[in-house]
C-alpha positions in Angstrom: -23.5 -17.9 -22.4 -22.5 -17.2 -19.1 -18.8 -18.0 -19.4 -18.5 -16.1 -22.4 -20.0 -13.0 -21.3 -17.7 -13.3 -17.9 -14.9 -13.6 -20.2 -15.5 -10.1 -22.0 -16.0 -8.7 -18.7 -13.3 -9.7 -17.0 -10.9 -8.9 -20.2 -12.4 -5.3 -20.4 -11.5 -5.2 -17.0 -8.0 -5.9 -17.7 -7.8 -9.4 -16.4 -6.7 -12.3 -19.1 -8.7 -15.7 -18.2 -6.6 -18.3 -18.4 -9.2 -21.4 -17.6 -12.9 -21.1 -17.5 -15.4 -23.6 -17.0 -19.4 -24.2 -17.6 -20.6 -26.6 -15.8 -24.3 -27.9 -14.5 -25.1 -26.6 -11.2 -24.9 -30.7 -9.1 -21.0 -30.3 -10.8 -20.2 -27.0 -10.2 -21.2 -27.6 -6.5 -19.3 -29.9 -5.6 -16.0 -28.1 -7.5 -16.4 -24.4 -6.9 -14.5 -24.3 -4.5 -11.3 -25.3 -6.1 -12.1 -22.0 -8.2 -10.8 -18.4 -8.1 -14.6 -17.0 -8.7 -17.4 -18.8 -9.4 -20.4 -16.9 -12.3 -23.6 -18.0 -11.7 -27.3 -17.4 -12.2 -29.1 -15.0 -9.7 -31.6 -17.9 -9.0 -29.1 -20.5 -8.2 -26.4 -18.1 -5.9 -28.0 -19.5 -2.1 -26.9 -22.8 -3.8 -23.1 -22.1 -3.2 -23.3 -20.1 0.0 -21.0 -23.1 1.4 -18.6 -22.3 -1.2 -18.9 -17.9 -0.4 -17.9 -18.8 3.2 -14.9 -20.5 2.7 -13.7 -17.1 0.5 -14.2 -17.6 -3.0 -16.3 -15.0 -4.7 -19.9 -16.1 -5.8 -21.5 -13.4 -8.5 -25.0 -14.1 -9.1 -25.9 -12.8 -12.5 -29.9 -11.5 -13.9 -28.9 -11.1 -17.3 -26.1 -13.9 -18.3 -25.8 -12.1 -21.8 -25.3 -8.5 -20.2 -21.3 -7.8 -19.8 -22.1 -4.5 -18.5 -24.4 -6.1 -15.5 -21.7 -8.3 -15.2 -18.7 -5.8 -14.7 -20.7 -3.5 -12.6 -20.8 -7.0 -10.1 -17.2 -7.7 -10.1 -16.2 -4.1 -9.9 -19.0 -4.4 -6.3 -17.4 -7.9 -5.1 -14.3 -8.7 -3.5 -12.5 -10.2 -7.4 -10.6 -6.4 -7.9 -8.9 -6.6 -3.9 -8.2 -10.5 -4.1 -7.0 -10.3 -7.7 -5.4 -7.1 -8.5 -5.0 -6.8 -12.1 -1.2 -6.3 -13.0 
């Protein structure tokens, strides 16, 4: 659910996503950081603080199926500077 609604944000946003990924938390861990952002749930964020350090944003989400919540936390995160939409 969580990629899709990321998805719709990120296309309202004006951003096209060219490869997303859902993945269980052990698999994601040990790949985020080969990602551009990494979407997760608000419980499991302190899980990837490794991979927030090195640079890559980590948006914890409350409400996986709310692409408003979702937007409003991109538009507050570092995604808009790193990857201005052209």
């Amino acid at each position: 659910m969580l990629q899709q609604t990321a998805t719709k944000a990120l296309n309202q946003l004006g951003y096209t996503v060219v490869d997303g990924h859902h993945t269980s938390i052990a698999e994601g861990k040990s790949i985020a950081k080969s990602y551009d952002v990494v979407f997760t749930s608000l419980n499991f964020v302190n899980m990837f603080d490794d991979v927030a350090a090195s640079g890559t944003p980590v948006i914890g989400v409350k409400n996986v199926m709310s692409v408003p919540e979702v937007k409003k936390l991109i538009e507050e995160s570092t995604i808009l500077e790193k990857f201005p939409v052209k």
